[in-house]
C-alpha positions, 0 to 999 in steps of 0.5 A: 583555588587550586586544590592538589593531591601529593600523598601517592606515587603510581609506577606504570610500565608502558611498553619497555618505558616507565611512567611515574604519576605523582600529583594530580592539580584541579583548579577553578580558574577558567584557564581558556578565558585567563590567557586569551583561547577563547576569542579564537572560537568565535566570541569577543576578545577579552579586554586584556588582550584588546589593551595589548592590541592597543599598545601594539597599535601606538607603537609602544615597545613590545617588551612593556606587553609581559609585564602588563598583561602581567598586572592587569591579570593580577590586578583584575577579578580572575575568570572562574570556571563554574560547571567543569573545573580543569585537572592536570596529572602530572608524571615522568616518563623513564626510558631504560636507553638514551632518548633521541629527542627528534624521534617521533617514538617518545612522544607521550601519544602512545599512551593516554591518561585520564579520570573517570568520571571526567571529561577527556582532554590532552596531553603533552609533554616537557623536555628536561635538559638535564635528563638523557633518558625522560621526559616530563608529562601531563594530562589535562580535561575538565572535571564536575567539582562535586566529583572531588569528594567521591573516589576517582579512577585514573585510567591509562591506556598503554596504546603501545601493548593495548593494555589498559591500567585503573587506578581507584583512589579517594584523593585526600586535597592540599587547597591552595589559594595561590596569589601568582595566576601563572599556568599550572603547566608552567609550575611543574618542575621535574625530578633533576631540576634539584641536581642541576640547580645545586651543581651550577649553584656549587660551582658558581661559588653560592653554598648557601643558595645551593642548599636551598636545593636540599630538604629542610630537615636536612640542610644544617648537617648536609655537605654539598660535593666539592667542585672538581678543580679542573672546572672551577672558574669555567662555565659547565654543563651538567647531563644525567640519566633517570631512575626511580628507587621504591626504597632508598634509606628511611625514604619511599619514592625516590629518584636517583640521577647519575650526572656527569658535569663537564665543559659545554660542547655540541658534538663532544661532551667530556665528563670530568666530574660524575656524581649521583644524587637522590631527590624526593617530593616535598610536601609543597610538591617540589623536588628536593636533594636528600643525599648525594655520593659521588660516582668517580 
Protein backbone atom coordinates (compact mmCIF):
# COMPACT_ATOMS: atom_id res chain seq x y z
CA UNK A 1 0.00 0.00 0.00
CA UNK A 2 1.59 2.99 -1.00
CA UNK A 3 -0.22 6.16 0.57
CA UNK A 4 0.68 9.70 -1.17
CA UNK A 5 0.28 13.21 -0.58
CA UNK A 6 0.38 15.81 -3.77
CA UNK A 7 -1.96 18.71 -3.01
CA UNK A 8 1.15 21.16 -1.63
CA UNK A 9 4.18 22.70 -3.27
CA UNK A 10 7.03 24.14 -0.45
CA UNK A 11 9.68 26.81 -1.97
CA UNK A 12 12.85 27.01 0.38
CA UNK A 13 15.67 28.87 -0.06
CA UNK A 14 18.92 27.09 0.72
CA UNK A 15 21.55 29.36 0.49
CA UNK A 16 21.56 31.13 -3.17
CA UNK A 17 19.94 27.55 -4.25
CA UNK A 18 15.88 26.86 -4.11
CA UNK A 19 14.51 23.62 -3.15
CA UNK A 20 10.76 22.81 -4.44
CA UNK A 21 9.05 19.91 -2.00
CA UNK A 22 6.08 18.77 -3.67
CA UNK A 23 5.12 14.98 -2.84
CA UNK A 24 5.65 13.34 0.00
CA UNK A 25 5.19 8.94 -0.64
CA UNK A 26 4.99 6.53 2.75
CA UNK A 27 4.57 2.65 2.07
CA UNK A 28 4.36 -0.56 4.10
CA UNK A 29 6.33 -2.26 1.81
CA UNK A 30 9.29 -3.33 3.82
CA UNK A 31 11.85 -2.07 1.41
CA UNK A 32 15.16 -3.36 2.90
CA UNK A 33 13.51 -7.31 2.71
CA UNK A 34 11.82 -6.70 -0.89
CA UNK A 35 15.28 -5.87 -2.90
CA UNK A 36 17.99 -8.00 -0.55
CA UNK A 37 19.50 -5.22 2.12
CA UNK A 38 18.92 -7.06 5.07
CA UNK A 39 20.86 -10.46 4.67
CA UNK A 40 23.83 -7.77 4.70
CA UNK A 41 23.36 -7.33 8.76
CA UNK A 42 23.92 -10.69 9.54
CA UNK A 43 20.39 -12.68 8.81
CA UNK A 44 19.45 -15.22 6.11
CA UNK A 45 19.51 -14.54 2.62
CA UNK A 46 16.18 -14.00 1.28
CA UNK A 47 14.82 -17.05 -0.98
CA UNK A 48 14.74 -14.91 -4.13
CA UNK A 49 18.32 -14.04 -4.15
CA UNK A 50 19.29 -17.73 -3.10
CA UNK A 51 17.57 -18.76 -6.44
CA UNK A 52 19.41 -16.10 -8.27
CA UNK A 53 22.82 -17.69 -6.49
CA UNK A 54 21.65 -20.67 -7.95
CA UNK A 55 21.37 -19.61 -11.25
CA UNK A 56 24.68 -18.03 -11.32
CA UNK A 57 26.11 -21.28 -9.94
CA UNK A 58 24.49 -23.34 -13.21
CA UNK A 59 26.01 -21.20 -15.61
CA UNK A 60 22.83 -19.69 -16.71
CA UNK A 61 23.13 -16.45 -18.46
CA UNK A 62 23.29 -13.42 -16.36
CA UNK A 63 20.46 -11.26 -18.53
CA UNK A 64 17.50 -14.14 -17.70
CA UNK A 65 18.45 -12.79 -13.52
CA UNK A 66 16.21 -9.41 -14.08
CA UNK A 67 13.46 -10.79 -15.57
CA UNK A 68 13.21 -13.59 -12.66
CA UNK A 69 14.00 -11.73 -9.89
CA UNK A 70 11.25 -9.61 -11.68
CA UNK A 71 8.56 -12.67 -11.52
CA UNK A 72 9.11 -14.36 -8.54
CA UNK A 73 8.91 -10.73 -6.90
CA UNK A 74 5.47 -10.14 -8.52
CA UNK A 75 4.43 -13.68 -8.03
CA UNK A 76 5.54 -13.79 -4.31
CA UNK A 77 3.54 -12.38 -0.95
CA UNK A 78 5.35 -8.84 -0.63
CA UNK A 79 7.63 -8.32 2.51
CA UNK A 80 5.43 -5.93 4.67
CA UNK A 81 6.68 -3.68 7.22
CA UNK A 82 4.73 -3.44 10.41
CA UNK A 83 5.91 -1.30 13.43
CA UNK A 84 7.56 1.59 11.02
CA UNK A 85 6.54 1.91 7.69
CA UNK A 86 8.97 4.01 5.13
CA UNK A 87 8.44 7.81 3.83
CA UNK A 88 10.17 9.47 1.09
CA UNK A 89 10.08 13.41 0.11
CA UNK A 90 10.69 14.08 -2.77
CA UNK A 91 11.90 17.96 -4.14
CA UNK A 92 13.96 19.99 -6.87
CA UNK A 93 16.92 21.57 -6.28
CA UNK A 94 17.21 24.92 -8.49
CA UNK A 95 20.64 26.87 -8.68
CA UNK A 96 20.44 30.34 -9.92
CA UNK A 97 24.08 29.48 -12.04
CA UNK A 98 24.98 26.38 -14.22
CA UNK A 99 25.92 23.24 -12.12
CA UNK A 100 29.22 21.70 -12.39
CA UNK A 101 27.99 18.28 -11.71
CA UNK A 102 31.61 16.86 -10.46
CA UNK A 103 31.82 19.71 -7.38
CA UNK A 104 31.16 18.13 -4.45
CA UNK A 105 29.13 21.98 -3.34
CA UNK A 106 25.84 20.73 -4.99
CA UNK A 107 25.61 17.53 -3.17
CA UNK A 108 22.19 17.45 -1.23
CA UNK A 109 24.54 17.24 2.50
CA UNK A 110 24.12 20.78 2.78
CA UNK A 111 20.98 20.35 3.84
CA UNK A 112 18.56 18.07 5.70
CA UNK A 113 14.92 17.01 5.18
CA UNK A 114 12.78 15.12 7.60
CA UNK A 115 9.14 14.46 9.64
CA UNK A 116 8.80 14.79 12.87
CA UNK A 117 7.86 12.88 14.51
CA UNK A 118 9.65 10.13 12.27
CA UNK A 119 12.67 8.36 12.63
CA UNK A 120 15.54 10.31 10.77
CA UNK A 121 16.93 8.42 7.79
CA UNK A 122 18.74 9.92 4.37
CA UNK A 123 18.89 11.61 1.39
CA UNK A 124 20.31 11.55 -2.20
CA UNK A 125 20.14 12.78 -5.08
CA UNK A 126 19.32 12.23 -9.22
CA UNK A 127 20.71 14.02 -11.91
CA UNK A 128 18.47 15.15 -14.72
CA UNK A 129 20.30 15.07 -17.98
CA UNK A 130 18.24 17.54 -19.45
CA UNK A 131 18.60 20.43 -16.51
CA UNK A 132 22.01 22.63 -16.55
CA UNK A 133 21.26 24.24 -13.38
CA UNK A 134 19.22 21.15 -10.84
CA UNK A 135 19.12 18.21 -9.40
CA UNK A 136 16.26 16.06 -8.19
CA UNK A 137 16.24 15.17 -4.50
CA UNK A 138 14.96 13.06 -1.79
CA UNK A 139 14.78 12.14 1.60
CA UNK A 140 14.02 9.11 3.17
CA UNK A 141 13.34 7.17 7.09
CA UNK A 142 10.59 5.35 8.83
CA UNK A 143 7.46 6.65 10.17
CA UNK A 144 5.00 4.86 13.10
CA UNK A 145 1.69 4.21 10.79
CA UNK A 146 -0.83 5.70 13.33
CA UNK A 147 1.11 9.03 12.77
CA UNK A 148 -0.53 9.23 9.40
CA UNK A 149 -3.46 10.92 10.66
CA UNK A 150 -2.02 13.40 13.15
CA UNK A 151 -0.57 16.69 11.75
CA UNK A 152 3.14 16.45 10.62
CA UNK A 153 6.19 18.83 10.71
CA UNK A 154 8.70 18.84 7.92
CA UNK A 155 11.73 20.02 9.00
CA UNK A 156 14.77 21.50 7.02
CA UNK A 157 17.99 22.25 8.03
CA UNK A 158 19.59 24.79 5.55
CA UNK A 159 23.52 23.48 7.23
CA UNK A 160 24.77 26.07 4.73
CA UNK A 161 23.31 29.29 6.69
CA UNK A 162 22.20 27.21 10.11
CA UNK A 163 18.77 28.09 9.70
CA UNK A 164 16.19 25.74 10.19
CA UNK A 165 12.82 25.64 8.37
CA UNK A 166 9.28 23.85 9.81
CA UNK A 167 6.51 22.86 7.87
CA UNK A 168 3.25 22.03 9.94
CA UNK A 169 0.99 20.31 7.50
CA UNK A 170 -2.13 17.79 8.03
CA UNK A 171 -1.53 15.64 4.94
CA UNK A 172 -4.77 14.80 2.95
CA UNK A 173 -3.31 10.62 1.29
CA UNK A 174 -4.07 9.40 -2.42
CA UNK A 175 -3.88 5.43 -1.17
CA UNK A 176 -2.79 3.36 -3.84
CA UNK A 177 -2.30 -0.18 -4.04
CA UNK A 178 0.20 -0.33 -6.98
CA UNK A 179 0.50 -3.84 -9.01
CA UNK A 180 4.39 -2.81 -10.02
CA UNK A 181 6.61 -3.24 -6.67
CA UNK A 182 9.60 -1.18 -8.36
CA UNK A 183 11.27 1.39 -5.84
CA UNK A 184 9.68 4.48 -5.23
CA UNK A 185 13.22 6.13 -6.01
CA UNK A 186 13.11 4.82 -9.21
CA UNK A 187 9.44 6.34 -9.89
CA UNK A 188 10.18 9.79 -9.54
CA UNK A 189 10.50 11.80 -12.55
CA UNK A 190 11.51 15.32 -12.62
CA UNK A 191 10.07 18.72 -13.92
CA UNK A 192 11.90 18.46 -17.62
CA UNK A 193 11.26 15.01 -18.43
CA UNK A 194 8.02 16.25 -20.33
CA UNK A 195 10.15 18.75 -22.38
CA UNK A 196 12.69 16.19 -23.46
CA UNK A 197 10.15 13.35 -23.85
CA UNK A 198 7.77 15.78 -26.35
CA UNK A 199 11.06 17.45 -28.18
CA UNK A 200 12.63 13.93 -28.98
CA UNK A 201 9.03 12.51 -29.76
CA UNK A 202 8.65 15.79 -32.21
CA UNK A 203 11.47 15.12 -34.18
CA UNK A 204 11.17 11.74 -34.39
CA UNK A 205 8.00 11.88 -36.42
CA UNK A 206 5.61 10.72 -33.34
CA UNK A 207 2.71 13.67 -32.81
CA UNK A 208 0.32 11.45 -31.33
CA UNK A 209 2.77 10.07 -28.90
CA UNK A 210 4.28 13.32 -28.15
CA UNK A 211 0.99 14.67 -26.70
CA UNK A 212 0.74 12.12 -24.40
CA UNK A 213 3.34 14.57 -22.73
CA UNK A 214 0.69 17.15 -22.59
CA UNK A 215 -2.21 17.31 -19.99
CA UNK A 216 -5.20 15.78 -20.94
CA UNK A 217 -7.38 18.55 -20.72
CA UNK A 218 -5.34 20.25 -23.02
CA UNK A 219 -4.26 17.68 -25.84
CA UNK A 220 -7.49 17.97 -28.36
CA UNK A 221 -6.51 21.90 -29.16
CA UNK A 222 -2.76 21.95 -27.94
CA UNK A 223 -0.12 22.62 -31.17
CA UNK A 224 3.00 20.78 -30.57
CA UNK A 225 6.20 23.11 -31.91
CA UNK A 226 7.43 22.64 -35.21
CA UNK A 227 10.80 20.71 -35.81
CA UNK A 228 13.50 23.40 -37.08
CA UNK A 229 14.40 21.87 -40.54
CA UNK A 230 17.98 22.21 -40.35
CA UNK A 231 17.59 19.02 -37.35
CA UNK A 232 15.19 16.88 -39.14
CA UNK A 233 16.05 13.55 -39.80
CA UNK A 234 19.47 13.71 -37.45
CA UNK A 235 19.87 12.45 -34.10
CA UNK A 236 19.56 15.83 -31.27
CA UNK A 237 20.29 16.75 -27.89
CA UNK A 238 18.22 18.58 -25.93
CA UNK A 239 19.55 20.94 -22.89
CA UNK A 240 17.74 23.48 -20.60
CA UNK A 241 18.13 25.70 -17.61
CA UNK A 242 15.12 25.33 -14.47
CA UNK A 243 12.73 27.93 -12.93
CA UNK A 244 9.81 27.94 -11.05
CA UNK A 245 6.68 30.29 -11.56
CA UNK A 246 4.30 30.63 -8.16
CA UNK A 247 1.86 31.87 -11.04
CA UNK A 248 1.67 31.18 -14.57
CA UNK A 249 -1.97 31.80 -16.50
CA UNK A 250 -4.86 30.24 -14.58
CA UNK A 251 -1.97 27.80 -13.00
CA UNK A 252 -0.24 27.57 -9.54
CA UNK A 253 3.34 25.90 -9.31
CA UNK A 254 4.55 25.83 -12.48
CA UNK A 255 8.08 25.12 -13.89
CA UNK A 256 9.37 26.90 -16.75
CA UNK A 257 12.32 25.20 -18.99
CA UNK A 258 14.30 27.07 -21.41
CA UNK A 259 15.75 24.54 -23.67
CA UNK A 260 18.11 24.59 -26.63
CA UNK A 261 17.67 21.61 -28.82
CA UNK A 262 20.73 20.96 -31.45
CA UNK A 263 23.45 18.08 -32.53
CA UNK A 264 24.90 15.98 -29.89
CA UNK A 265 28.51 17.18 -28.90
CA UNK A 266 30.91 16.50 -26.13
CA UNK A 267 32.89 19.73 -26.16
CA UNK A 268 30.66 21.92 -28.43
CA UNK A 269 27.23 22.15 -28.25
CA UNK A 270 25.30 24.46 -30.81
CA UNK A 271 21.90 25.34 -30.31
CA UNK A 272 19.59 25.60 -33.24
CA UNK A 273 16.38 25.55 -31.85
CA UNK A 274 15.33 27.41 -28.27
CA UNK A 275 12.19 27.11 -27.20
CA UNK A 276 10.34 27.43 -23.27
CA UNK A 277 8.06 25.17 -22.10
CA UNK A 278 5.91 25.19 -18.93
CA UNK A 279 4.98 21.92 -16.85
CA UNK A 280 2.87 21.13 -13.94
CA UNK A 281 2.17 18.02 -11.73
CA UNK A 282 -0.91 16.29 -12.61
CA UNK A 283 -3.15 14.58 -10.29
CA UNK A 284 -1.49 11.09 -10.51
CA UNK A 285 2.02 13.09 -9.70
CA UNK A 286 3.45 13.15 -12.86
CA UNK A 287 4.56 16.16 -14.80
CA UNK A 288 2.72 17.43 -17.75
CA UNK A 289 3.22 20.12 -20.67
CA UNK A 290 0.78 23.02 -20.44
CA UNK A 291 1.89 25.64 -22.84
CA UNK A 292 5.05 26.09 -24.95
CA UNK A 293 6.18 29.57 -27.02
CA UNK A 294 9.22 29.53 -28.63
CA UNK A 295 12.26 31.47 -27.67
CA UNK A 296 13.97 32.30 -31.21
Amino acid sequence: MVYRCLDFDASIPIGDAQLLIHEIRVTNLDEDQQYGYGWMDNEETPWRLKIIQRMHELGLPINWQPAVFKALTFYSWPPLADEFWTYKIYGTLIFPEDIDFDIDEYEPDRFSLYIYPALKGGSGRLWEETLRNAVMVYAYGKIEPQQLDNPLMINLVDKENDRTTRLVMTPRWQKERPINRVSSINQYKSPAEPVRSIMYKIYSERPQQALDCVLTELRNNFPLPTPNERLKGQDIDVVGRLSWVDVYKDYLSVYRVDVEVGKPSENNFIPVQKLTLYTIIDQDGNHKLIDWKSAD
